[in-house]
SEDOGU-350884 format. One line per field, with one value per residue (C-alpha): z, x, y; residue in three letters; residue number from 1. Coordinates in steps of 0.2 Angstrom, whole numbers. Layout:
Z <- Z;...
X <- X;...
Y <- Y;...
rest <- ALA;...
nr <- NUM;...
//
This chain:
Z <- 566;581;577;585;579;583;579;589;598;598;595;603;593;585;592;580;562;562;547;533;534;519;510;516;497;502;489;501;519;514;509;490;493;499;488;471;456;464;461;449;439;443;438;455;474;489;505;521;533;548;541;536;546;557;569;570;580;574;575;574;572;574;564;570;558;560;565;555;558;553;534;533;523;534;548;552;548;556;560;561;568;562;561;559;547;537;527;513;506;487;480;460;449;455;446;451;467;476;493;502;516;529;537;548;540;544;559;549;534;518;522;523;512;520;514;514;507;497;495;491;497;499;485;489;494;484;491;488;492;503;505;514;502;496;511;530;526;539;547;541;521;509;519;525;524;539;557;565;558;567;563;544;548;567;561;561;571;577;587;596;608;602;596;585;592;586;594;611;628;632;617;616;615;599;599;584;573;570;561;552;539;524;530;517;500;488;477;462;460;445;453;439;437;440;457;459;471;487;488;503;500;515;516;530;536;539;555;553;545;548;549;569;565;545;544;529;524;514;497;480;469;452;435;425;402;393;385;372;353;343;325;316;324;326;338;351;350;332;337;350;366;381;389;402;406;410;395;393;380;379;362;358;362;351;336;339;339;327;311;319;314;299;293;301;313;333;345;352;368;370;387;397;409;400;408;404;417;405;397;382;375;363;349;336;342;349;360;367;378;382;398;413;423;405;399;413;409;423;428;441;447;439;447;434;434;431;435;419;416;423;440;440;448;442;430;430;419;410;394;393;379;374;384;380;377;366;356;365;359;350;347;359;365;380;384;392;403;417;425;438;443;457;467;488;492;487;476;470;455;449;433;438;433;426;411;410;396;387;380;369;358;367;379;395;396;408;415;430;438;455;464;455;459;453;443;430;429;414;411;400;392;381;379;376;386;391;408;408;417;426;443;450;468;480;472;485;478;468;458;445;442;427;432;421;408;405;396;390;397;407;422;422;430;439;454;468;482;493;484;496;490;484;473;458;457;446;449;438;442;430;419;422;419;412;406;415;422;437;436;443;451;466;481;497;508;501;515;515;509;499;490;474;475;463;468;454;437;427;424;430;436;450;450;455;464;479;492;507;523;520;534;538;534;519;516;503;492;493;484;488;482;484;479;466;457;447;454;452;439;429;440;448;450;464;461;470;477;491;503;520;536;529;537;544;558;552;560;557;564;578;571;560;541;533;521;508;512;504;507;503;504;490;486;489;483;472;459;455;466;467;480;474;477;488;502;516;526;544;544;557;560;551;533;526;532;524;530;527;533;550;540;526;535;534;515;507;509;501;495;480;487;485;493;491;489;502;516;530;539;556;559;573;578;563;547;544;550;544;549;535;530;515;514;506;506;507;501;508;516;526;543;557;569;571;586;589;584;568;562;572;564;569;553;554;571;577;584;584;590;572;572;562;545;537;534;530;520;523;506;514;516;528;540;557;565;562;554;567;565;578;566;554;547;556;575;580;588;589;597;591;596;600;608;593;597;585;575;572;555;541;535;523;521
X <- 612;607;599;580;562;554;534;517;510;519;506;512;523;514;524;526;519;499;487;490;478;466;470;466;469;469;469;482;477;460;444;446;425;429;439;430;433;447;467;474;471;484;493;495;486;493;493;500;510;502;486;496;504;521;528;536;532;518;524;510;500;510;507;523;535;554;546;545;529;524;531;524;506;491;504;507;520;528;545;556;571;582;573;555;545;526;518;504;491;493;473;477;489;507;524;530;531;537;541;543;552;565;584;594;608;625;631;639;625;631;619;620;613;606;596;579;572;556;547;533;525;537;547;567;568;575;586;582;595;590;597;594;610;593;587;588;591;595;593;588;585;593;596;612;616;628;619;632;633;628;615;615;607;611;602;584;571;567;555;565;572;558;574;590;601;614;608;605;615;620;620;603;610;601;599;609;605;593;576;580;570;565;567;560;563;556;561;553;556;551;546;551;535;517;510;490;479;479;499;508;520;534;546;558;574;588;596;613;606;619;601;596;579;570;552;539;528;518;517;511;509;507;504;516;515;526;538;533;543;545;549;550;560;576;584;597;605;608;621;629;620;623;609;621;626;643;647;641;625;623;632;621;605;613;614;599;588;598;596;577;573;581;571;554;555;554;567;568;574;573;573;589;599;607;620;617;626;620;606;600;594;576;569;553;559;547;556;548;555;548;538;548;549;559;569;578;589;602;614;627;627;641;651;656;675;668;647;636;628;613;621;622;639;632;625;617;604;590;579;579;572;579;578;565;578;583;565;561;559;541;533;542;535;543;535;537;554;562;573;585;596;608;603;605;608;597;606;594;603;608;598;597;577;573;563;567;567;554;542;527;516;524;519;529;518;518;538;544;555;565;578;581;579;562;555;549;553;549;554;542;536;529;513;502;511;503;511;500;501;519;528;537;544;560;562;574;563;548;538;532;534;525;537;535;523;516;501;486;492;488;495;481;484;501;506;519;526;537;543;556;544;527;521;514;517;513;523;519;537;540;527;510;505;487;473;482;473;479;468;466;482;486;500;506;517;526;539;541;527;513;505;498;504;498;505;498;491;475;460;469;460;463;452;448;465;471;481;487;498;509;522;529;525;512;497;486;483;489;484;498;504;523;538;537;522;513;495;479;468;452;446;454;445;447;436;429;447;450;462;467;476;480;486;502;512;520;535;539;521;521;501;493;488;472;469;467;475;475;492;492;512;518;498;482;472;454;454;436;442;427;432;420;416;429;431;443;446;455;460;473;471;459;450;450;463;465;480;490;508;509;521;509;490;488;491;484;468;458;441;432;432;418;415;402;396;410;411;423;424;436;445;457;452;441;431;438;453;456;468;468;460;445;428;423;404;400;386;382;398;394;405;405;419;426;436;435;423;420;427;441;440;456;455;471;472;466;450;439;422;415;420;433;441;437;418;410;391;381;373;364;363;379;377;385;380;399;392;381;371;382;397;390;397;412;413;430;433;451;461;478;483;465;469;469;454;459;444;438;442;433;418;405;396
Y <- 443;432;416;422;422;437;440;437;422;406;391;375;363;347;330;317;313;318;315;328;342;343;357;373;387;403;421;433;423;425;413;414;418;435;441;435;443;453;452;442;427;416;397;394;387;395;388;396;384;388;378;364;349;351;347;366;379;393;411;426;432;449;466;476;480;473;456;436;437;455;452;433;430;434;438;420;409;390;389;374;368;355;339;346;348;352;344;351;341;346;354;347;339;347;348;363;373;390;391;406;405;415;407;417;431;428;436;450;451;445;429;411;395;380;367;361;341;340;325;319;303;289;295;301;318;330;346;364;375;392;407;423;432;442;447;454;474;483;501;518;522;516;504;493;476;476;470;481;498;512;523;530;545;550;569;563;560;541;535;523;537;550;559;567;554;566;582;575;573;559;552;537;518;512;493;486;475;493;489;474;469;460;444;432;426;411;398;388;370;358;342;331;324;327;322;319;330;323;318;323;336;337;349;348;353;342;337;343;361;376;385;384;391;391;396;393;406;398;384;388;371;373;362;371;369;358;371;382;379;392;385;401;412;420;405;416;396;398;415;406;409;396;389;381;398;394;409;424;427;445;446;432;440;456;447;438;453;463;447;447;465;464;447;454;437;433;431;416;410;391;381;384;397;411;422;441;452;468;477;470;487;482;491;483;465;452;441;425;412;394;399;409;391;387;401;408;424;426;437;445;463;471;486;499;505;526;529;528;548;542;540;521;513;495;485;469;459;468;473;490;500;516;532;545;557;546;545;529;512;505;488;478;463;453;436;420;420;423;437;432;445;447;464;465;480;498;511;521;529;510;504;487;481;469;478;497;512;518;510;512;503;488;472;464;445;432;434;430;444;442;449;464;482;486;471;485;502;514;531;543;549;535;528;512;499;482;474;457;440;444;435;451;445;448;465;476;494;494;479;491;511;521;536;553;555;536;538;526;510;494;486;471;451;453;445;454;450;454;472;482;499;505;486;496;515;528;545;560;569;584;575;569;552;552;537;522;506;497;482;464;464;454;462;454;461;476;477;497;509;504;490;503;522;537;552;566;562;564;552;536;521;508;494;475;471;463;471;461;463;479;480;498;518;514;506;497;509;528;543;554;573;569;567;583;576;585;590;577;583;575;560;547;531;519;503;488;484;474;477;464;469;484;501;502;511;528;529;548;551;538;536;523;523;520;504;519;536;554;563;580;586;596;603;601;588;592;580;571;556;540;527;515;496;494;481;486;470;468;485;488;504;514;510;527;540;560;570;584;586;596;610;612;609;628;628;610;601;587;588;581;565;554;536;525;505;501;487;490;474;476;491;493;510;521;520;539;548;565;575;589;605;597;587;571;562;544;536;516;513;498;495;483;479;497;497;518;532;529;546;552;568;581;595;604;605;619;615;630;631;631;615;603;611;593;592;574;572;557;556;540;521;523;508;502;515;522;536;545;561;569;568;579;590;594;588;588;570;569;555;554;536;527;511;497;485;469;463;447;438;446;432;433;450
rest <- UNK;UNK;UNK;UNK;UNK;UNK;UNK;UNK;UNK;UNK;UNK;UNK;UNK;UNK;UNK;UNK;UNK;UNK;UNK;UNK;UNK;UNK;UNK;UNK;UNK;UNK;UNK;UNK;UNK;UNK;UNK;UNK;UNK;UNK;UNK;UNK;UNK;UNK;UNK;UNK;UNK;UNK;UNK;UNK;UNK;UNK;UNK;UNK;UNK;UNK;UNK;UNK;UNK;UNK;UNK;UNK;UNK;UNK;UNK;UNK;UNK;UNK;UNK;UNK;UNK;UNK;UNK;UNK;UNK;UNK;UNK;UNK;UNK;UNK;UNK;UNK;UNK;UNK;UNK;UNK;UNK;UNK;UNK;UNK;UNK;UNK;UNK;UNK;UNK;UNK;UNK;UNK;UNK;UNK;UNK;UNK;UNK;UNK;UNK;UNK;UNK;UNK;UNK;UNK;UNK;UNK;UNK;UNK;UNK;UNK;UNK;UNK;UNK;UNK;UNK;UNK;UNK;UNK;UNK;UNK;UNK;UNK;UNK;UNK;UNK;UNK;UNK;UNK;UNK;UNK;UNK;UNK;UNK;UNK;UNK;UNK;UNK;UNK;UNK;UNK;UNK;UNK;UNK;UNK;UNK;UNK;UNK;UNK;UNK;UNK;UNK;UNK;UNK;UNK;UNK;UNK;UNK;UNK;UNK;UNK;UNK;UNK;UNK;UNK;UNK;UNK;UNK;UNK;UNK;UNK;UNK;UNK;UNK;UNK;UNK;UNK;UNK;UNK;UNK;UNK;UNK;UNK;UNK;UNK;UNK;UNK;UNK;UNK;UNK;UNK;UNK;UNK;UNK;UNK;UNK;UNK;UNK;UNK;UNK;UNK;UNK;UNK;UNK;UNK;UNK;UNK;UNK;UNK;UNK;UNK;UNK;UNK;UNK;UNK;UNK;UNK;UNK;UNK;UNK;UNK;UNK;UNK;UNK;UNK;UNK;UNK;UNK;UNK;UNK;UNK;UNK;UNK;UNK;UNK;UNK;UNK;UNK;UNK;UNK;UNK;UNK;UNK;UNK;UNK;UNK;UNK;UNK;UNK;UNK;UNK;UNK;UNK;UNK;UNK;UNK;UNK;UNK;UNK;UNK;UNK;UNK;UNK;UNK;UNK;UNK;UNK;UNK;UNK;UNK;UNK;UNK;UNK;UNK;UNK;UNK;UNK;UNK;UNK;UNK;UNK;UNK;UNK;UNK;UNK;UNK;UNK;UNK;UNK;UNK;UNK;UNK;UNK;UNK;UNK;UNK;UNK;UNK;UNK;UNK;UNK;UNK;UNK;UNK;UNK;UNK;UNK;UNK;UNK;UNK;UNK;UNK;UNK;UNK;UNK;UNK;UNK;UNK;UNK;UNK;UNK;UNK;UNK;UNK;UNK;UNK;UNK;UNK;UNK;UNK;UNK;UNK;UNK;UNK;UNK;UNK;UNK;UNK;UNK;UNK;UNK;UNK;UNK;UNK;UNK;UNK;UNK;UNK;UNK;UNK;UNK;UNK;UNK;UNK;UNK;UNK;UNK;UNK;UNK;UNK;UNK;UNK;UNK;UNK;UNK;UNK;UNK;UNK;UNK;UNK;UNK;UNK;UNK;UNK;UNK;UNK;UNK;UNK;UNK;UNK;UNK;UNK;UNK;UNK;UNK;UNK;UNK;UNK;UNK;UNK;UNK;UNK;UNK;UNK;UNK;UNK;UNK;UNK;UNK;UNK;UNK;UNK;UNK;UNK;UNK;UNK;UNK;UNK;UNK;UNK;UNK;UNK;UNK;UNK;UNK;UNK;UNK;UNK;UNK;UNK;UNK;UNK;UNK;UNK;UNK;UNK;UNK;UNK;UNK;UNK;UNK;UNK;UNK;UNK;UNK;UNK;UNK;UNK;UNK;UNK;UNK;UNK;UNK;UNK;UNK;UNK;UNK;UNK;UNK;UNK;UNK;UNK;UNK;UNK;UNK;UNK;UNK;UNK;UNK;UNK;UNK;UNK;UNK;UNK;UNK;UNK;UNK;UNK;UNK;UNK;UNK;UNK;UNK;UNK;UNK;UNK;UNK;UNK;UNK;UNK;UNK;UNK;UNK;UNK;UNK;UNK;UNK;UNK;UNK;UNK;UNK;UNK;UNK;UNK;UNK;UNK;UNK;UNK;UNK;UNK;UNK;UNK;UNK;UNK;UNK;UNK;UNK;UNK;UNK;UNK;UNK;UNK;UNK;UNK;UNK;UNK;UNK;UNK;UNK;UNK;UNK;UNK;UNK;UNK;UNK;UNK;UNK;UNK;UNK;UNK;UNK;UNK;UNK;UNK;UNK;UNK;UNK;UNK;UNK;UNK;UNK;UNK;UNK;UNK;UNK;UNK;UNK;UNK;UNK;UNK;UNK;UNK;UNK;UNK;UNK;UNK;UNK;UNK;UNK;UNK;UNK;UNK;UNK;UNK;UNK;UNK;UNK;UNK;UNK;UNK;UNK;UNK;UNK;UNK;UNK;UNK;UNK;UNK;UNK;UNK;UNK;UNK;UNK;UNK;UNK;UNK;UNK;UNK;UNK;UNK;UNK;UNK;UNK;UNK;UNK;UNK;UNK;UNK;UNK;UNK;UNK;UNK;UNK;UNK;UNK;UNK;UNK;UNK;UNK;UNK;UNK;UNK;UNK;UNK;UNK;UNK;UNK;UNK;UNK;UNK;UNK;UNK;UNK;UNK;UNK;UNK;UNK;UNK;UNK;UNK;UNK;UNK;UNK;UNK;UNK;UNK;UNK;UNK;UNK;UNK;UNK;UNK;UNK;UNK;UNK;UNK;UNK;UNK;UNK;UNK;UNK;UNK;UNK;UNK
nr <- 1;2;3;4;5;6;7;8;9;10;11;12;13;14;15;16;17;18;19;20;21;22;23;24;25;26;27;28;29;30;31;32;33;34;35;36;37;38;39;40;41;42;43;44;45;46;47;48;49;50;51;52;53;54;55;56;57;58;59;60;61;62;63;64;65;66;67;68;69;70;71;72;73;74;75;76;77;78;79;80;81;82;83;84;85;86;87;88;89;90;91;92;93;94;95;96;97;98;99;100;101;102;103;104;105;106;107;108;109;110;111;112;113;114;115;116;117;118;119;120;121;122;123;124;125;126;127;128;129;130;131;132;133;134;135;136;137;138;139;140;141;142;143;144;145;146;147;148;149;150;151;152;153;154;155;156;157;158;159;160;161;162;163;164;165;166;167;168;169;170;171;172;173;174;175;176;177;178;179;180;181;182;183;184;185;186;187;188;189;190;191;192;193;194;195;196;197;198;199;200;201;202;203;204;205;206;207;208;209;210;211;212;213;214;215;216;217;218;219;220;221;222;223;224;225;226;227;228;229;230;231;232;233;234;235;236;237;238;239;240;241;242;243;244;245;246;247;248;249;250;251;252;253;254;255;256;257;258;259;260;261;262;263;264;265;266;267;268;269;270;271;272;273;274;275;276;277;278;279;280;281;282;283;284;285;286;287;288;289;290;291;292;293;294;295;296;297;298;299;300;301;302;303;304;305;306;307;308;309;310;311;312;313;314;315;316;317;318;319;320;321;322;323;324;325;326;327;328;329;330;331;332;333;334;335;336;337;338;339;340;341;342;343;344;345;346;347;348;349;350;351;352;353;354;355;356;357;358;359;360;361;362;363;364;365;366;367;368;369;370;371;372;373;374;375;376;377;378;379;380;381;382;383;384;385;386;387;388;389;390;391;392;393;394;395;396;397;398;399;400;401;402;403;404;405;406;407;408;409;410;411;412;413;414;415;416;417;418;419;420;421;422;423;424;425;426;427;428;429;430;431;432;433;434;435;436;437;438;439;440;441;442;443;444;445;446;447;448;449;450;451;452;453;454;455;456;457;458;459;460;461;462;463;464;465;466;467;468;469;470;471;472;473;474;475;476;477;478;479;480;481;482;483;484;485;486;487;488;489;490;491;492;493;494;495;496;497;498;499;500;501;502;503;504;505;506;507;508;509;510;511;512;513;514;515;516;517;518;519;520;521;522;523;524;525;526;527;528;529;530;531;532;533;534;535;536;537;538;539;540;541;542;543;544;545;546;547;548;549;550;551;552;553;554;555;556;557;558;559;560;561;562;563;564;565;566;567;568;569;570;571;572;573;574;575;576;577;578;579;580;581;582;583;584;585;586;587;588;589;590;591;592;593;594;595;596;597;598;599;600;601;602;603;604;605;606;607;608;609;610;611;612;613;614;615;616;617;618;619;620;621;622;623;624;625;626;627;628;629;630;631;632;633;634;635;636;637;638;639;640;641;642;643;644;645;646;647;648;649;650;651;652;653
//
């Protein structure tokens, strides 16, 4: 790949060593006022480079997809070359740090490594190594990690040439590298000691980097625990395990759990790296490291000589329960490590997550989960699962998927970033999943599709997260009737949410998404839905969307749909896009800063003089004027591509 930094606006290049900036903490690019009582609860400041000192160039802001810019934090970012730097004024007491941060690909993928000094103050600085061996995917899905290939799918339809490359004459030149993409990563690094707030953390590349170009995303400075001691407890030490990792410990890790279920005790995994390139299958075991910046579980991807029954042609670290076919796995309890894995390229039938199987009556606690497939990824049915207090980043699919028949349990206080596929997802396929809370959950910049997805299911509940900065064909949040799920039924609720530059462009579609929207595919949509509470924020395109495939407008619609208590602050074009057969009412949905008509309202296309086939009710207290008189019930007011009119920054309500 080409040495180049693609995104937005360049700002101009600070000469020379200013005064550090004071520290500017942000919540997902955002004043942390804004977004109160939303997203997770986390051990960690974030603070976006482009507010800090450099002496590098500022890239963005930029919202189209395949760009540095489009996939950095609040769609800014500061790159530097070698010999520059920036600097952050540390907000408390520091001994630990993740950087996130993007370096070229080699010129034939497979990556590079380079390196970057941290220092603080007038102390020696010491060297984090980066490397982009977990990124730059390129070209149509699944995905290539070769710059050069040619198309993987010449037979469909891309926008590039507004054509089936392979069915027209003469044949389109399409640029190569095509549609690269996840361009960052992030590393952790213990500081050695604790620094006082108000130190001047540098990081800054060295002259003689092999990296032309290295931008920084953002810094997130933590005080992380002593370790945590376990004295009582079945020691994986005590059977051998290596915490240099230099030997394999999955045999270890084996006899570890199997001497704890037979005395009734913990696991325990004691402050080191450990070298698992396997599942380590878990049954009624309680395994507890020393804290995830501690215990670090590690492991290669492994090829396997014949593919496993389920498909998979590799293997790699994991904890995996047993499969429902297999009656499951109860009371298991995973806390307080890290999963390191060893995933760069997407094979969908691979089994390489980081936690995986069934799992019921069971917790996943405060671990930290990167570059795997999908950090978590359960296979029902099962029930009463707790996913708490987790670090799921880097991930080349999913961060988390409830997938078939996951019933009465809670995704609460996790952190994402970074995910190659929908960040949380629930996906009712062949069976539904039913009573699950999504809640206080923090997302920044899913790369493809969307930040939380539930496509089918009954009486689910999305509430009190934070979703920010999705780059291509999702959004925030979808409420989707795909992908062979079974149909919504009960209610859905979706509560006081907030969503930030959200809504991106559909490729297929050539159009832009909602914040939030309703996808009617495989059926119609009629399930009690409530939107309520919600704040969508720097909407791209428009806050609330509701569409219906083009093949299928005729048979599926949405209704039951009820907004109401919601702020829309900025939106690109509308408040409300429907393009689908259906009706929803909204009751004090607040919006200023709309760029179009605040409904753009298509129905299923067919325009009649009754009017639209999508009907809105003003149950009251609309205000902004974007929900006029006029509009009611059903005018059609459609506008296919509305010219995008950027809003300011959203502020205080």
């Amino acid at each position: 790949m080409a040495a180049t930094v693609t995104g937005g606006a360049v700002g101009p290049a600070r000469a020379g060593a200013a005064p550090p900036a004071p520290p500017v903490v942000t919540r997902a690019a955002l004043d942390p006022s804004l977004v109160a009582g939303r997203g997770a609860d986390v051990g960690f400041l974030e603070q976006e480079a482009e507010r800090a000192t450099t002496n590098g160039t500022v890239i963005g802001p930029g919202r189209t997809a395949y760009t540095l810019a489009s996939e950095a934090s609040g769609r800014r970012a500061v790159s530097l070359a070698p010999g520059q730097f920036v600097e952050f004024t540390l907000p408390a007491a520091t001994n630990a740090i993740t950087v996130r941060y993007s370096i070229p690909d080699a010129p034939t993928g497979g990556g590079i490594t380079a390196p970057l000094d941290v220092s603080v103050g007038h102390r020696a600085a010491r060297t984090m190594t980066l490397t982009s061996q977990y990124a730059w995917l390129y070209n149509q899905y699944p995905f290539s990690n070769d710059p050069t290939a040619g198309l993987l799918h010449p037979d469909w339809w891309i926008t590039e040439c507004s054509c089936v490359p392979a069915a027209t004459t003469p044949t389109p030149t399409i640029t190569r590298p095509f549609r690269p993409h996840h361009f960052y990563d992030e590393q952790r690094m213990l500081l050695g000691r604790t620094y006082p707030a108000g130190s001047v953390l540098r990081l800054a590349v060295p002259a003689g980097s092999v990296a032309p170009w290295t931008v920084i995303d953002l810094l997130d400075s933590e005080l992380v625990a002593p370790p945590r001691v376990v004295p009582v407890a079945a020691n994986v030490l005590a059977f051998g395990a290596d915490p240099t990792g230099r030997r394999d410990s999955a045999g270890a890790f084996d006899r570890a759990i199997a001497f704890a279920r037979r005395t009734k005790l913990k696991v325990y995994l004691p402050p080191g790296t450990y070298q698992v390139n396997r599942h380590i299958i878990v049954d009624d075991v309680t395994i507890e490291g020393a804290g995830n910046w501690y215990t670090i579980v590690k492991g290669r991807e492994v090829a396997l000589d014949t593919p496993a029954p389920d498909g998979s042609v590799h293997t790699g670290v994991g904890f995996y329960g047993r499969p429902a076919s297999a009656g499951g796995s109860r009371n298991v309890h995973l806390s307080g490590f890290a999963i390191e894995g060893d995933v760069r390229e997407r094979i969908d039938t691979d089994q390489v997550n980081g936690v995986g199987g069934a799992l019921s009556h069971s917790s996943v606690d405060g671990l930290y989960l990167h570059h795997t497939k999908v950090g978590l990824w359960f296979d029902g049915p099962m029930t009463d699962l707790r996913v708490t207090n987790n670090v799921i980043v880097d991930q080349i699919a999913d961060g988390l998927n409830f997938h078939t028949g996951v019933t009465d349990s809670v995704v609460r206080n996790n952190f994402v970033r970074n995910s190659g596929d929908d960040a949380l997802a629930m996906w009712s396929e062949q069976t539904g999943n039913a009573g699950n809370i999504i809640d206080r959950n923090t997302v920044q910049s899913p790369v493809l599709a969307n930040g939380i997805a539930i496509y089918g299911g009954t009486d689910n509940t999305v509430s009190r997260n934070l979703i920010a900065d999705p780059v291509r064909e999702g959004s925030a949040i979808q409420v989707g009737s795909r992908f062979g799920a079974e149909p919504f039924t009960g209610h859905l609720w979706i509560t006081e949410n907030t969503t930030a530059r959200a809504g991106t462009y559909e490729l297929n579609w050539n159009i832009g998404l909602g914040a939030i929207w309703f996808y009617a595919l495989d059926r119609s949509i009629d399930a009690d839905i409530q939107v309520v509470g919600d704040h969508y924020l720097d909407n791209t395109y428009n806050a609330i969307m509701l569409v219906s495939d083009w093949p299928v407008k005729d048979r599926y619609s949405i209704t039951n749909v009820h907004v109401r208590d919601v702020r829309v602050d900025g939106a690109g074009t509308s408040v409300v896009s429907a393009r689908t057969a259906g009706s929803a009412s909204f009751a004090n949905v607040d919006a200023r800063n709309v760029g179009a008509v605040g409904v753009n309202n298509c129905g299923s296309f067919h325009f009649t003089p009754a009017g639209s086939e999508f009907s809105l009710t003003d149950v009251g207290g609309n205000d902004g004027g974007w929900l006029a008189p006029w509009l009611l019930p059903n005018t059609i007011t459609c506008d296919d591509r509305p010219p995008v009119v950027t809003p300011p920054p959203p502020s205080t309500w």
